[in-house]
C-alpha positions as CSV (number, residue, x, y, z in Angstrom):
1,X,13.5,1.3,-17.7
2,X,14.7,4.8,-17.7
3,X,16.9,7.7,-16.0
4,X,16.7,7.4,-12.3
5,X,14.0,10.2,-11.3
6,X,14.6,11.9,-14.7
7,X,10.6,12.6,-14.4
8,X,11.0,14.1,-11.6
9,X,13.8,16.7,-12.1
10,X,11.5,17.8,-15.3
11,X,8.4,18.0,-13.2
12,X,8.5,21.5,-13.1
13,X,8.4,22.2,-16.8
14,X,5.6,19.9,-17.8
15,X,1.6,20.0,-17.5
16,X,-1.4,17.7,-17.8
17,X,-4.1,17.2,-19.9
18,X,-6.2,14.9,-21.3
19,X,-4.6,13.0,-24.7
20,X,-7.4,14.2,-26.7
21,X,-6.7,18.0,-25.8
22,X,-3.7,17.6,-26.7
23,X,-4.4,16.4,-29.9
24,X,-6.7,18.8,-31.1
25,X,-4.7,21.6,-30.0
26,X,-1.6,20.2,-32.1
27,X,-3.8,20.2,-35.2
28,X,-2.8,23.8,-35.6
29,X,0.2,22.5,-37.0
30,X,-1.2,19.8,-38.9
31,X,0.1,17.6,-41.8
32,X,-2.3,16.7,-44.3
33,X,-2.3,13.9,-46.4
34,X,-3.2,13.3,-49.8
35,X,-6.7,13.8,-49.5
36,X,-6.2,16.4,-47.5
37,X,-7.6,15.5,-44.1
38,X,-5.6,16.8,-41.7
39,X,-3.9,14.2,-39.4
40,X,-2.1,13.7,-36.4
41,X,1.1,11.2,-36.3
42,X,1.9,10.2,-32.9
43,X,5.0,7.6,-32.2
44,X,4.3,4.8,-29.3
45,X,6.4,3.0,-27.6
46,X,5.0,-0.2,-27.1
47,X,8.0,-2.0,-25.5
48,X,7.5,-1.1,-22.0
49,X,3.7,-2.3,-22.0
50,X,4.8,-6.3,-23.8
51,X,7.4,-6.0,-21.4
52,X,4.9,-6.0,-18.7
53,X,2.5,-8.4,-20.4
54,X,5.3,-10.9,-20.5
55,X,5.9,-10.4,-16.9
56,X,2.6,-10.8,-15.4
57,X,2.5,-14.0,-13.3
58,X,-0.5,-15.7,-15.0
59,X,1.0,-15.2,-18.6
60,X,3.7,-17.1,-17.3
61,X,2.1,-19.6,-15.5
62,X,-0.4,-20.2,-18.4
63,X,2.6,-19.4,-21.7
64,X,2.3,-23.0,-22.8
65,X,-1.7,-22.8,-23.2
66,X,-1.6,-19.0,-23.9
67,X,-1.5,-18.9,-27.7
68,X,0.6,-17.0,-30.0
69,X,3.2,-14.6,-28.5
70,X,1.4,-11.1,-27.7
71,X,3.8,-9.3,-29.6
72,X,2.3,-11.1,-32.7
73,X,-1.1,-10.5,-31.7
74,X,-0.3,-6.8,-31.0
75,X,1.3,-6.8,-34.8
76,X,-2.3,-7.8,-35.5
77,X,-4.0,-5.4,-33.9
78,X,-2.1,-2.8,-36.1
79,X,-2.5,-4.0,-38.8
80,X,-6.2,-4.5,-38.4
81,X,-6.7,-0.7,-36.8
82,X,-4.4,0.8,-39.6
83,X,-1.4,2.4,-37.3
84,X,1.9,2.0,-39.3
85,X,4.3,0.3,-37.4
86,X,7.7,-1.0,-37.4
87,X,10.4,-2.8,-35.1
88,X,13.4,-1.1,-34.3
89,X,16.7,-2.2,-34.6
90,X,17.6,-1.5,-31.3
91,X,16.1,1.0,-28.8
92,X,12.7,1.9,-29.8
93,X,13.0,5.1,-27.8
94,X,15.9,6.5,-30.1
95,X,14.0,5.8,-33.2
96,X,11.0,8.1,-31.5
97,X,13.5,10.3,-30.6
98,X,14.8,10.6,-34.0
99,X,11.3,10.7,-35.5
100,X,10.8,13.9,-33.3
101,X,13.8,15.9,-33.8
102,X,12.8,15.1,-37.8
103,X,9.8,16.7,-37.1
104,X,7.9,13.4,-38.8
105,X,5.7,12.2,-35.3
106,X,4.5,15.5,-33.5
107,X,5.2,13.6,-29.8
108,X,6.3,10.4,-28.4
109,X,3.9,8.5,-26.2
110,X,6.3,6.2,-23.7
111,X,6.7,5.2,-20.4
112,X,10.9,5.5,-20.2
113,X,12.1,8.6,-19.7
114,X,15.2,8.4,-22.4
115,X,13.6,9.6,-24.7
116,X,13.6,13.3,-23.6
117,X,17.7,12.4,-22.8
118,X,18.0,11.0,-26.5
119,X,16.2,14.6,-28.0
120,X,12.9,13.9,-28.6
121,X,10.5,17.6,-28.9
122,X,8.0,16.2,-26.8
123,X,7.2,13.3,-24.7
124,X,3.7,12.5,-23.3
125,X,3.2,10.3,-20.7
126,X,0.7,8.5,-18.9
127,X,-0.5,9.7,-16.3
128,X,-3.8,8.2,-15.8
129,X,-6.8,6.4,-16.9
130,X,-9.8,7.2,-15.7
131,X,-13.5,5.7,-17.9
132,X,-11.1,5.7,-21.1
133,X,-10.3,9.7,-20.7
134,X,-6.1,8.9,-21.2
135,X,-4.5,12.3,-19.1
136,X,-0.8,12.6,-19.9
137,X,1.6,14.6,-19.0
138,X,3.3,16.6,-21.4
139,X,7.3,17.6,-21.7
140,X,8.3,20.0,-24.4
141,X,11.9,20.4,-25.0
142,X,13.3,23.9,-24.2
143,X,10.3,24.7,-22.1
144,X,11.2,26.9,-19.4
145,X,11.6,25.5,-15.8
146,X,10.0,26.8,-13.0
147,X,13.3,26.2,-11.3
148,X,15.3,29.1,-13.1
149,X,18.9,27.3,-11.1
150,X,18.2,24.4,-12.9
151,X,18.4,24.7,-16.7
152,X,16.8,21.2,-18.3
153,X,20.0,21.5,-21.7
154,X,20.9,18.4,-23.5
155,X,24.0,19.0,-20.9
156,X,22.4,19.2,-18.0
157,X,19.8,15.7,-18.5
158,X,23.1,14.0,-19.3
159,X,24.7,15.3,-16.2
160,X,22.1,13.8,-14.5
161,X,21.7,10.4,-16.1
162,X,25.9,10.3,-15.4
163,X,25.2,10.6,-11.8
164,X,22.3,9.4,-10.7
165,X,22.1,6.5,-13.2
166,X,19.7,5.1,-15.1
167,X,19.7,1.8,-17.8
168,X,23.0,2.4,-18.9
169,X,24.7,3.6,-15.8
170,X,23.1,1.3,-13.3
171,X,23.4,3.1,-9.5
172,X,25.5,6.4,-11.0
173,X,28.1,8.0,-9.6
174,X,29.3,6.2,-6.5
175,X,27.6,7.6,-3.4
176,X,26.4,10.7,-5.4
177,X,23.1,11.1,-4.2
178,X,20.0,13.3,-6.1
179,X,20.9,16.5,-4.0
180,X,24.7,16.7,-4.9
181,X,23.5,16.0,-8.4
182,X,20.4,18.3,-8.4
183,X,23.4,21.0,-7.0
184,X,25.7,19.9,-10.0
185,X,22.9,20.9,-12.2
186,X,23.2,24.9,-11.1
187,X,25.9,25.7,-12.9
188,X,27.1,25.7,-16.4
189,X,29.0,22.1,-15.5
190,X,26.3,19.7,-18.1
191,X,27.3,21.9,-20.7
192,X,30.4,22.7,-20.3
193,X,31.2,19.0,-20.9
194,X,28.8,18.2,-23.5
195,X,31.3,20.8,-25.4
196,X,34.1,19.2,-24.2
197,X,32.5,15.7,-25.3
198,X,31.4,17.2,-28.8
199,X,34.2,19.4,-29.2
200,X,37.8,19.0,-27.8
201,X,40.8,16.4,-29.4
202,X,42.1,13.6,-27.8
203,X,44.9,15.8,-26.8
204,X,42.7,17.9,-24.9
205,X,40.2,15.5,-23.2
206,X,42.4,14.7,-20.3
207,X,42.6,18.3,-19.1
208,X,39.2,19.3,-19.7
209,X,38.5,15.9,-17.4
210,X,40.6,16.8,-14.5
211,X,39.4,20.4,-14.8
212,X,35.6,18.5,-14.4
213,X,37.0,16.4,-11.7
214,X,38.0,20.0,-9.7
215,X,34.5,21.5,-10.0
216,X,32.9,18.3,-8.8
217,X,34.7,18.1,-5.6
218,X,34.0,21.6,-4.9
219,X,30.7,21.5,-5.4
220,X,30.1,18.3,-3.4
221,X,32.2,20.2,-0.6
């Protein structure tokens, strides 16, 4: 559930470290509430882990003597522990994302890389759990890439989900492979159509997509 090696491309712009490093270095830009204690708001995405709750062979073998549904007994947990929570309407991941660029949850905690596609500032994710010290690995949008060919725009991470596919483009680009889309990325191509996308007319479009269609070939040439 996410872009096809998406963590991979940004590999070379994150780091690790443990989760609670990470939140006590973000308390420099703290929000404090009205007592004044200086808190933390992280969003989760809880989708992913139900999903694979509700996939494990003995919940389905026992779901008829298992009890409530876990997603109400996760509700539960919430509400017992104090988190706020919600549902979202539709992808939980946009509503993170959203939440981020708003600047009202400091990061997003998920497994599915979309949400660095859909804009979120930063995205940790789990690496590893080793005696209950969580390690994550942390992407911060507009950090610079080790990789200075391969700029990691809003452009470029949609170039890349249009090729090499992901949820919503299942497989990609027909026989476009990561290499000829990892080479796509060296140029100003991403961007160059996310302002095509955001900013030419209908008159226009058709143009701008042959002239796309030109560079494409050459490239994979």
């Amino acid at each position: 559930m996410s872009i096809t090696d998406l963590w991979k491309l940004v590999s070379l712009t994150i780091y690790g470290q443990t989760l609670t490093v990470f939140t006590l270095e973000g308390l420099r830009g703290h929000v404090q509430d009205e007592g004044g204690i200086s808190m933390m708001t992280i969003g989760v995405d809880t989708s992913a882990w139900l999903y694979v709750v509700c996939k494990l062979q003995a919940f389905q073998f026992g779901h008829a003597q298992s009890g409530e549904n876990p997603v109400m007994d996760s509700d539960e947990l919430l509400n017992i522990f104090g988190f706020t929570w919600s549902t979202a309407k539709g992808e939980a991941k946009d509503d993170l994302a959203f939440l981020s660029k708003a600047g009202r949850i400091v990061a997003v905690l998920t497994e599915d890389s979309d949400a660095i596609l859909f804009g979120a500032e930063r995205v940790l994710h789990l690496a590893d759990n080793n005696n209950g010290t969580f390690k994550v690995n942390v992407y911060h949008a507009g950090a610079p890439s080790k990789d200075l060919q391969v700029p990691l725009t809003t452009g470029h991470l949609l170039l890349w989900a249009m090729l090499h596919g992901g949820d919503y483009n299942p497989g990609g680009l027909a026989e476009c492979g990561g290499q000829v889309a990892q080479a796509l990325l060296k140029g100003d191509l991403g961007d160059s159509l996310m302002h095509v996308v955001t900013s030419a007319t209908p008159v226009q479009l058709p143009m701008y997509t042959e002239e796309g269609r030109e560079v494409i070939d050459l490239t994979a040439d």
